[in-house]
LUMNUZA-19970 format. One record per atom (N, C-alpha, C): residue in one letter; z, y, x negated. Coordinates in steps of 0.1 Angstrom, whole numbers, plus 5000, padded with zeros to 4 digits. Each point is the difference from the previous one (the first is absolute). Layout:
<kolros>
AZYX...
</kolros>
This chain:
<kolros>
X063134296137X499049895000X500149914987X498950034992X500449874991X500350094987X500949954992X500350044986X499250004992X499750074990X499150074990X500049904989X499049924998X500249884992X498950064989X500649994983X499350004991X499149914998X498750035002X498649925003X499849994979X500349874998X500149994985X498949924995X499149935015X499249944996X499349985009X498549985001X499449945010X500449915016X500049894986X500949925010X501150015008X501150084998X500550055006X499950055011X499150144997X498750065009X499549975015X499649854994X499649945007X500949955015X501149924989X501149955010X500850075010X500150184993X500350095010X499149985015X498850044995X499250015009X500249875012X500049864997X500149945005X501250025010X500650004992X501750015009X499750155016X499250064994X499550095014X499249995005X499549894999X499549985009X500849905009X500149934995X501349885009X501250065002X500450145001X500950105005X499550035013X498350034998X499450085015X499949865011X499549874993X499749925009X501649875002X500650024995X501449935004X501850034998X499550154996X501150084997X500949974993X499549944986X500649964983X500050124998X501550024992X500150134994X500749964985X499850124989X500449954987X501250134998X501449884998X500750085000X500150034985X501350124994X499950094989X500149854992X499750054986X499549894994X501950004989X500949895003X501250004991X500050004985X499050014994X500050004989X498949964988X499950094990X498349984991X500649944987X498749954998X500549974985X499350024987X499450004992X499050014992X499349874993X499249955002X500049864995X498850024992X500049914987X498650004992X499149875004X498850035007X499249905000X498250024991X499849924991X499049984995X499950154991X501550024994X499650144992X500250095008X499950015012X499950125008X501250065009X500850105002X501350005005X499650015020X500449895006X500050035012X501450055010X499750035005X501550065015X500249925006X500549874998X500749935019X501250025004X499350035016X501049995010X500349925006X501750035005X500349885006X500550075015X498349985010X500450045013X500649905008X500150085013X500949935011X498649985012X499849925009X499150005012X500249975013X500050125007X501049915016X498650065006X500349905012X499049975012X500850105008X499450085009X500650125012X498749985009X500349875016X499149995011X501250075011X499150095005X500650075014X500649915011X500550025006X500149955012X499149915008X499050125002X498949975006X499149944992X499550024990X499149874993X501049834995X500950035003X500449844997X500449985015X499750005012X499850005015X498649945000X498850114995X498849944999X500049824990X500450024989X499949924989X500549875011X500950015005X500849895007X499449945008X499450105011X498849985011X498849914994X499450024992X499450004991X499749804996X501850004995X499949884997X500249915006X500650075012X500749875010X498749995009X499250105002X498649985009X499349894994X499850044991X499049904991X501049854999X501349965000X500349894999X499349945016X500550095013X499649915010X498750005000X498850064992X499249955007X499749904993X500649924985X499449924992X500749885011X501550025006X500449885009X499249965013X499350135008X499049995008X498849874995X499950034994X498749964988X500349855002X501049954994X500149854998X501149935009X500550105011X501249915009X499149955010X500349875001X499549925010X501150025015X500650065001X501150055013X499650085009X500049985011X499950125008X501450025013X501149994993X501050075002X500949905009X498850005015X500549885010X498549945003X499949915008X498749905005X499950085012X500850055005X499650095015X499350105007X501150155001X499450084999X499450054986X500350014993X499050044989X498449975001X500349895002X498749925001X498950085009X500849995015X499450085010X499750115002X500750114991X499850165001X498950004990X499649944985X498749994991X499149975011X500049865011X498850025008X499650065011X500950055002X499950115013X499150134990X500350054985X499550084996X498549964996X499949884989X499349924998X498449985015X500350005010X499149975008X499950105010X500650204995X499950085009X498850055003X498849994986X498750035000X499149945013X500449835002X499549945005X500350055018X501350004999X500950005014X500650145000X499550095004X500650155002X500949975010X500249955002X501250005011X501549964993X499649924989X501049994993X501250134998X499550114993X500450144997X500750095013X500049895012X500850075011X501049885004X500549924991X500649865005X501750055000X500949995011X501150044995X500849934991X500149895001X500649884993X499450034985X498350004998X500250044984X500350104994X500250145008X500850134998X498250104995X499850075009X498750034998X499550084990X501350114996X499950084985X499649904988X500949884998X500049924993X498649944994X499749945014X498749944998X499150104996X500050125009X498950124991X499849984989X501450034992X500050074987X500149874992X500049855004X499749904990X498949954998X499350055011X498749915005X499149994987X499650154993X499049964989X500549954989X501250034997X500849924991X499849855000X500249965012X499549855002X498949915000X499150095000X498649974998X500149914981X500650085001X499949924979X501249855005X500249955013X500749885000X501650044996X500449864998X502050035005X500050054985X499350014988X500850094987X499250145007X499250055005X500150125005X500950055010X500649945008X501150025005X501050064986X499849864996X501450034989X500150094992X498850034992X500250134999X500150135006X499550015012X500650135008X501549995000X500849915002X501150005001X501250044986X499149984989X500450024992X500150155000X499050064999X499550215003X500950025007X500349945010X501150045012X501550014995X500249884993X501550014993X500050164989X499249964992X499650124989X500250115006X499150035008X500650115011X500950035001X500749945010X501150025005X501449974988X499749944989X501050024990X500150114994X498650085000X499850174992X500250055010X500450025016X500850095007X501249974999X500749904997X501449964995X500850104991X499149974989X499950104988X500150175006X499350005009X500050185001X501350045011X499849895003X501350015013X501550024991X499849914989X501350024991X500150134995X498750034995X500150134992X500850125013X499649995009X499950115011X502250015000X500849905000X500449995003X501250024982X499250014997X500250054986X501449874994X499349885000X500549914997X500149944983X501049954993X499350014986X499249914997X499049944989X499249914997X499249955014X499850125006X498549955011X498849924996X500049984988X498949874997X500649905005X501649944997X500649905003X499049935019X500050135008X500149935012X498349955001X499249974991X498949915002X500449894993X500749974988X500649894999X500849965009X500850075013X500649935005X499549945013X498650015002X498949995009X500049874998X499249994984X499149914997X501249894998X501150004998X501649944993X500349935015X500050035011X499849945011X499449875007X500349904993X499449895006X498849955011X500950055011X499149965009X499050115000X500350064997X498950184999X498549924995X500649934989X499050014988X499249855005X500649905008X499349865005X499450085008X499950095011X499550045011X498650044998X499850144985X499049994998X498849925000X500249855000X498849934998X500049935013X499650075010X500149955014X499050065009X500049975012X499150075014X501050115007X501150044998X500950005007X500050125001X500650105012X499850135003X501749984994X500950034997X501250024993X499550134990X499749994988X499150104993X499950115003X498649995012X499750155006X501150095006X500449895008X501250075002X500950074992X500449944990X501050084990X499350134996X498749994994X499450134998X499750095006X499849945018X500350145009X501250095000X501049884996X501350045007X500550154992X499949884981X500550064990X499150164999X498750005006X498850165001X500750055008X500349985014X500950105004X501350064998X500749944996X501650064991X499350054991X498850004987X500050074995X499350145003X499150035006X499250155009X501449995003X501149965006X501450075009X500450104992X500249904986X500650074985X499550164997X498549934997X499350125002X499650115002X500650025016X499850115008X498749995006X499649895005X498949975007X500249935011X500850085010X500549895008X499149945016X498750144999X499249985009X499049854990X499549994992X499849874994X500649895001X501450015001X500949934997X500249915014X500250055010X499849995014X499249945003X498450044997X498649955003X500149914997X500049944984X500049864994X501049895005X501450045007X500749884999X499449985020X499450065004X499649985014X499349944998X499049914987X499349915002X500449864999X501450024995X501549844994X499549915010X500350005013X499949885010X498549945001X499250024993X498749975000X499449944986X501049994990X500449904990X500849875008X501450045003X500849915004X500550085014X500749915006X500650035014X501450104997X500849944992X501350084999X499850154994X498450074998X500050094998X500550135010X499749955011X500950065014X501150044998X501249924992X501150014994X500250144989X498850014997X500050134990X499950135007X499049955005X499550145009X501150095007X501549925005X500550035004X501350044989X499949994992X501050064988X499350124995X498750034996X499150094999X500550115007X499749955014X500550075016X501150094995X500849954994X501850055003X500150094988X499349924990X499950114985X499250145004X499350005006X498950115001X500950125012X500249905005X501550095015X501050084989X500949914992X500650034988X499650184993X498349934996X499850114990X499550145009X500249945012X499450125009X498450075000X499249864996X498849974998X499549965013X499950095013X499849975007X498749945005X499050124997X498649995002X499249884992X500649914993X500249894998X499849885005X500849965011X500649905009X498749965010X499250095002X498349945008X499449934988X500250004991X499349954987X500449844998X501249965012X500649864996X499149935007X499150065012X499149885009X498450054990X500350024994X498250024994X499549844996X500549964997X499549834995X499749985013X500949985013X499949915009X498850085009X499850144999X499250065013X498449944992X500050064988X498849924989X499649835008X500749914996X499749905003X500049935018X500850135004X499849905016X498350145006X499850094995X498450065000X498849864998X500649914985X499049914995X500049935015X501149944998X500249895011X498950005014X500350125004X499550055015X498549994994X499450074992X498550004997X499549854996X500449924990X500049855000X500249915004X501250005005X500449915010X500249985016X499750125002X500150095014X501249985005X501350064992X501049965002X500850134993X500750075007X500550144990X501549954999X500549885007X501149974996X500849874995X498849974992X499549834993X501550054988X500750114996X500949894991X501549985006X499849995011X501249935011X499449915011X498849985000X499949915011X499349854990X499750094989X499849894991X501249924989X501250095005X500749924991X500749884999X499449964988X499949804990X501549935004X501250135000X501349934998X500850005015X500549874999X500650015020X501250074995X501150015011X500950084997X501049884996X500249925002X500749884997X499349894988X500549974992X499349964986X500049845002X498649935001X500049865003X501049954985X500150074990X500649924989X501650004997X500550035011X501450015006X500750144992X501449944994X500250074994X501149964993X500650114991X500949964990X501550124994X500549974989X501050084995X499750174999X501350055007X499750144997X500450004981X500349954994X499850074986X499049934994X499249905004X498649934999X499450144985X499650135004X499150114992X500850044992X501150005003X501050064989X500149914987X500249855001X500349934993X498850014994X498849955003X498950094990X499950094993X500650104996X499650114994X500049984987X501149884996X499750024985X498449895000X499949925004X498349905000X499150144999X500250105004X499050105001X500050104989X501350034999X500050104988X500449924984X501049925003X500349914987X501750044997X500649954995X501650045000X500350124995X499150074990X500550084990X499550165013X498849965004X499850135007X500850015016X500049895000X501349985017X501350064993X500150014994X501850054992X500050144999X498950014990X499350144997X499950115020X499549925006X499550045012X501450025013X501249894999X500750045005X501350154993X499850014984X500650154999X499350095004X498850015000X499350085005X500450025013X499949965006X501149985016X501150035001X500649984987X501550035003X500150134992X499350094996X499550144992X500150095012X498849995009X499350025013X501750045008X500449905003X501150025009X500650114996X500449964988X501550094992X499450155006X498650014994X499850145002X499850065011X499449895013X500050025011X501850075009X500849984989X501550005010X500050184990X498950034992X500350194997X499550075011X500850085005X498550105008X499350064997X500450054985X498850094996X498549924998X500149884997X498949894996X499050035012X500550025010X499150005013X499250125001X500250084993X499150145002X499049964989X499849894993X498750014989X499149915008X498950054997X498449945010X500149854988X500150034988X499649864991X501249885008X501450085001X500649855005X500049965012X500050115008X499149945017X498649905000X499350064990X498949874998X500449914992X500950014994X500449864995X500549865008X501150085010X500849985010X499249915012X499550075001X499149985014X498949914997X498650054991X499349944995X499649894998X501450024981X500149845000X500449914999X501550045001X501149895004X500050005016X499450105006X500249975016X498649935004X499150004993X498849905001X500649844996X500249994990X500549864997X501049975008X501250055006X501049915012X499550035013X499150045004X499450015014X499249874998X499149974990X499249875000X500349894999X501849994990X499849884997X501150005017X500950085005X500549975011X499049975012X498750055001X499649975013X499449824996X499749994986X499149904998X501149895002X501250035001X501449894998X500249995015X500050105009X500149985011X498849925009X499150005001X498549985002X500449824997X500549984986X500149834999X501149935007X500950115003X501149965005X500149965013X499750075002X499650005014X498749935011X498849994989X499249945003X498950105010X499450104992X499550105008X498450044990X499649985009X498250094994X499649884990X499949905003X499749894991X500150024983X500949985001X501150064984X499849844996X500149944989X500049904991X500949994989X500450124999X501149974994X499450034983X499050035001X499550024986X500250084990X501049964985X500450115000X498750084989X499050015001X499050054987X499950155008X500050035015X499950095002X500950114996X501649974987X500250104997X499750014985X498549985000X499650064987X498850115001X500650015015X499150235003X500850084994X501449934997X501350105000X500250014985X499249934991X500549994985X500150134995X498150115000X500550104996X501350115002X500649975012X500950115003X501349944992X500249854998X501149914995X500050084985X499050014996X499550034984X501150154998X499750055010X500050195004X501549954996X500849915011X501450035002X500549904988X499349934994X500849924986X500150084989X498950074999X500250134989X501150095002X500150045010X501150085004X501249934995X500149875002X501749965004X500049984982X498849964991X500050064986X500550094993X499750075009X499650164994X501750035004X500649985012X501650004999X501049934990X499749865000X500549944990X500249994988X498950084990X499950034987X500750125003X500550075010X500950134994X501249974997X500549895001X501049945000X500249974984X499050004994X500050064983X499950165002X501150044989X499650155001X499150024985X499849904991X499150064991X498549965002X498950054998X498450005001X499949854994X500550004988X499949854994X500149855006X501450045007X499849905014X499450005010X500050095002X498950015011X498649934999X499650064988X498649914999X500449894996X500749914994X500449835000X500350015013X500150065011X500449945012X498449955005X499050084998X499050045004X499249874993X499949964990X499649894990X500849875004X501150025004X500849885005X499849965014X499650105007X499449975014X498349914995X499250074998X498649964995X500149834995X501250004990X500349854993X500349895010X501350085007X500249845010X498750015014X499550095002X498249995010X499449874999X500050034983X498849915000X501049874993X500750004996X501149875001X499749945009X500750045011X500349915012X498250015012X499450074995X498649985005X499249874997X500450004985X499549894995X500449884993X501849985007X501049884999X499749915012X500749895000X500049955012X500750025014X499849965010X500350045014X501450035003X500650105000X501450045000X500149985018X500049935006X500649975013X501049965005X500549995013X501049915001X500049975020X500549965004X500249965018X501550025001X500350145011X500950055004X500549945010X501350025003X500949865014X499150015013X499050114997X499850015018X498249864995X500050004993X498749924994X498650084998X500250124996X499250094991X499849964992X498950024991X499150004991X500050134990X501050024991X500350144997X499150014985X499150064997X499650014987X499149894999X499349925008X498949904992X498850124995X499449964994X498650044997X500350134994X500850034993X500050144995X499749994989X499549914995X499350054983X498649955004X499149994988X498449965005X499849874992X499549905005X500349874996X498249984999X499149974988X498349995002X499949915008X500549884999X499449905009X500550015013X501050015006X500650025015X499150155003X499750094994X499650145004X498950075000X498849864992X499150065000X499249924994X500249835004X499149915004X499749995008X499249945006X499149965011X501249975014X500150015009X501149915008X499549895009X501349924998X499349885001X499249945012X500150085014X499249975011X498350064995X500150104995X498950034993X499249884990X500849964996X499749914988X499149875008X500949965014X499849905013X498650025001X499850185005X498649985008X499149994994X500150034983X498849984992X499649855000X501249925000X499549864998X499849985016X500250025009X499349975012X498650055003X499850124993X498850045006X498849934989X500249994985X499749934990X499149865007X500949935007X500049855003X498950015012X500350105008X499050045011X498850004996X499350064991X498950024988X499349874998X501349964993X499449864993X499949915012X500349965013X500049915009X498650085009X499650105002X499150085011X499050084991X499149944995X499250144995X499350075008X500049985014X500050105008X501050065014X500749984988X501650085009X499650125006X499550124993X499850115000X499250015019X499349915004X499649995012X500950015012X501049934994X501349925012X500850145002X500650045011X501150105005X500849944994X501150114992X501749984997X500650075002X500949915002X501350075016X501449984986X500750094996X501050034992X501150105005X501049974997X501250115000X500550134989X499949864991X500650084989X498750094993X499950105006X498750114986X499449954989X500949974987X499949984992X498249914999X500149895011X498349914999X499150095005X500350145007X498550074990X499650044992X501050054994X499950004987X499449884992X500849955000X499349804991X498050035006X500449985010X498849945006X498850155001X500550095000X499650164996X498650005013X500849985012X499650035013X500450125009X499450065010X500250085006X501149985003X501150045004X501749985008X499450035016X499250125005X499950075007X499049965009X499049914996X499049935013X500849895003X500050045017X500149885004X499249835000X498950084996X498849865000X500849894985X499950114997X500649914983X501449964999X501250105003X501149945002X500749965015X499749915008X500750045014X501849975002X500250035006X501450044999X500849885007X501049984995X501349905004X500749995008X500150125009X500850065003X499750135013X500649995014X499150095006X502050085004X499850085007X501450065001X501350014996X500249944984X501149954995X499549845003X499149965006X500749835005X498949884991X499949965000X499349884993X498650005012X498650024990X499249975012X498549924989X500449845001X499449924993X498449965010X500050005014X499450015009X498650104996X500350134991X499250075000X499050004989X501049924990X499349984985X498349865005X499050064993X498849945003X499849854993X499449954999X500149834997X499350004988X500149924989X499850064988X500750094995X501050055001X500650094995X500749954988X500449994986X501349994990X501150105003X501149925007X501050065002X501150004984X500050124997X501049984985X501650025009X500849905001X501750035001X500350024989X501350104996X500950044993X501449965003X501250004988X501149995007X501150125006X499450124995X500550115007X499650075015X498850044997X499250095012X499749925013X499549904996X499949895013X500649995004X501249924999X501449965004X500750155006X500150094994X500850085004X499350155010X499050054991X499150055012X499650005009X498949894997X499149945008X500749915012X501049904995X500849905009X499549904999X499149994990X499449854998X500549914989X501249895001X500649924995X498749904997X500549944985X498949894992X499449905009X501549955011X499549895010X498950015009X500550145004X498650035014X498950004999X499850034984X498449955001X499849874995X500749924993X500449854999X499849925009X500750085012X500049905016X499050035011X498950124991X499350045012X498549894998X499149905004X499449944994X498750095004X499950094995X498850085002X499650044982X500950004999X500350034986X500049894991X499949994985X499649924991X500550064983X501249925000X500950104983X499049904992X499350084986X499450014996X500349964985X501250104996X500850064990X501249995004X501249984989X501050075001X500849964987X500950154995X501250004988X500550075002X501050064992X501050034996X500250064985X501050085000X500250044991X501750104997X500649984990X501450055000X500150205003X500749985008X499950194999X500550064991X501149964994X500550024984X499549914991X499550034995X499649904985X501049994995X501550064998X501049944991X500949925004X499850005016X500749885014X499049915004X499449854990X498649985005X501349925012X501149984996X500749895012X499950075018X500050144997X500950085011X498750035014X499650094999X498750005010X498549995000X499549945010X498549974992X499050055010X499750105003X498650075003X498849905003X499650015013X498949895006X498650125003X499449864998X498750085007X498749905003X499549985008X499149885004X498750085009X498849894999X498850065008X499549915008X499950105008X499349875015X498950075009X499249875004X498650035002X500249965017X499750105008X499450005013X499249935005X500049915004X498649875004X499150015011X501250055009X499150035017X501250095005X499450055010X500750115009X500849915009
</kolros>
């Protein structure tokens, strides 16, 4: 423990004492002291030493320390970003939670994912920064299962993989959103960890609730399936319908319907939004992870294999879960989610945010392809500059400018992979639109609040901080997919947008232009890039209903 120090003076005394205390509470330790001297001060002969002082944090408390700090950064960005990720769904999953108190029916909606809504609903009560902060908890979460998942796997510098959470770009925009992406990750990343564990009847239970965050959770269940066949965890595999037998019980008692989450389901089988490139998700991955951890993440991959071609490797339960888990979790998702656009199946969009469920597992397999890499120094000294030189270029290229480029096939390889304040987490600009539309509404109607408004885009309940969910107050645009202006009541303020109308709804600027029942009121514009004011410009106009 600690060296026998000649206590020559009080003060001294003192300073020992101090030093143990900041031993018990931050694990400062005083090493042997290299050398005494005898010095005369004020007549009196004193002893100084000349000690040494190193800092020794565990593993696990600089894991916490990290958590710690990177928690507290997002919520100070929660705090003051005006962003909420996208104008769409985001928007719509806060009011689906936001107005479940009101509308219990909300909490069985397939489209808003009914786990989801549950577990945001009081969160949202505190409005879209109470959203945002739940989502924060959630990352936090699911970054300190990261952490334990590394440990389990006996990876080195397992703190590293909450840095490589939070080091994740899109990971880290996503937090300040409505968006089920999130929850998901933290179901996903809870069950590989209980797998780890040895908790695999838990393990089971929890990811049977995945499809009830998001849809592709289905996709798990059946990897689950094959792991558990695998471990010969039989008595298991009735545990994969426990989410669904749960909620189609609600169903039948609420809805009188015991098989409302297929007769209810939101997505056709054919995607009105057509479709696109089978490497469309792949080309994303660095937008999602960032260049340094897409590099990091494909040795990881190429680790995985090598060892997959030993046979002995296949008799360890750690690297079957690794295997299967969660490199066979991440190419099951991002393949079905590439297929799905490619093809144009289950109303797929092509969006690529939905692979930021996958980050913590990305984290899991970047550290690995690390943790291979630096052996490639055989001295400890390198190793750790490997370890510091990873951390350096993170946050380099996190916080450089946009390393992208457009591949021959006309991919978009690497935009958005660093975090930019104003593109990331200013206001966006159709957002920006409805404030000044709804603003002007105000100032033109002081008693607007009387009039029905009929809107596409979410976002103007918000502004306007109206129910979404009565019909009396919002009537709808729209009756079976089709445009149904016939239904909207007289007096109504119709808000058009240039996204949701047009493309949703099927309501082009003109049609209500040319319909003379109607009366445009309002109308502007605004650039969708602020740094292209030339390139595209975002519309949005209001028009008043006169007579039926």
């Amino acid at each position: 423990m600690y060296t026998e120090l000649i206590k020559s003076s009080a003060s001294y005394s003192l300073a020992v004492r101090i030093f143990v205390i900041l031993h018990d509470i931050c694990m400062i330790y005083i090493t042997k002291p290299d050398s005494q001297t005898t010095v005369s001060q004020d007549n009196y002969p004193v002893i100084s030493y000349d000690l040494k002082v190193r800092l020794v944090i565990s593993a696990h408390r600089m894991a916490l320390l990290l958590l710690v700090l990177l928690f507290g950064t997002s919520v100070v960005v929660a705090c003051i970003t005006k962003n909420t990720y996208d104008g769409g769904d985001s928007i719509y999953h806060y009011l689906f939670a936001h107005y479940a108190l009101q509308h219990p029916e909300n909490l069985l909606n397939a489209w808003a994912k009914p786990l989801f809504t549950l577990l945001a609903t009081l969160p949202a009560q505190g409005g879209f920064l109470g959203m945002k902060l739940f989502q924060c908890v959630v990352v936090a979460v699911s970054s300190w299962l990261t952490y334990r998942i590394a440990r389990h796997f006996q990876l080195p510098w397992p703190a590293l993989a909450i840095v490589f959470c939070y080091g994740a770009p899109d990971y880290f925009r996503i937090q300040f959103s409505g968006l089920t992406e999130p929850l998901f990750g933290l179901i996903l990343v809870g069950a590989v960890f209980l797998a780890l564990a040895n908790r695999p009847y838990w393990s089971v239970s929890l990811i049977s609730w995945l499809p009830f965050v998001r849809s592709e959770g289905v996709l798990m269940l059946g990897i689950w399936g094959l792991y558990m066949i695998w471990q010969r965890q039989w008595r298991t595999l009735p545990l994969l319908l426990l989410g669904y037998a749960i909620y189609s019980i609600m169903g039948g008692i609420f809805l009188g319907d015991f098989a409302w989450l297929f007769t209810n389901n939101p997505y056709s089988f054919h995607s009105q939004y057509g479709h696109g490139r089978w490497l469309h998700f792949l080309e994303h991955v660095p937008t999602l992870l960032g260049w340094v951890l897409t590099l990091l993440y494909i040795a990881g991959g190429v680790r995985t294999v090598r060892r997959a071609l030993i046979p002995t490797q296949w008799s360890g339960r750690l690297f079957r879960t690794e295997l299967l888990l969660v490199h066979g979790s991440i190419v099951v998702f991002i393949s079905a989610q590439s297929a799905f656009w490619a093809l144009g199946l289950f109303g797929s969009f092509g969006m690529t945010r939905v692979l930021t469920v996958l980050t913590p597992l990305f984290a899991v397999a970047a550290l690995s392809g690390l943790a291979w890499l630096s052996q490639l120094t055989p001295e400890p000294t390198g190793r750790r500059w490997s370890m510091v030189g990873t951390i350096a270029a993170l946050i380099f290229m996190l916080f450089s400018r946009d390393h992208g480029f457009v591949n021959d096939g006309g991919g978009l390889i690497g935009y958005h992979s660093n975090l930019h304040w104003r593109r990331d987490f200013q206001q966006l600009t159709d957002l920006q639109l409805a404030d000044k539309a709804t603003k002007w509404l105000r100032g033109h109607d002081s008693h607007w609040a009387w009039h029905p408004l009929a809107f596409e885009h979410t976002y103007y309940a918000v502004a306007l901080n109206i129910d979404l969910f009565d019909p009396t107050i919002r009537p709808s645009l729209t009756r079976n997919w089709s445009p149904y202006l016939d239904g909207i009541p007289s007096g109504t303020y119709v808000f058009w947008d240039g996204w949701f109308c047009p493309v949703e709804a099927h309501i082009p600027l003109d049609m209500l232009e040319k319909d003379s029942r109607f009366k445009k009121l309002w109308q502007d514009s605004i650039p969708m890039y602020p740094d292209m004011p030339n390139y595209i410009h975002y519309k949005a106009a209001i028009f008043e209903k006169t007579r039926l």
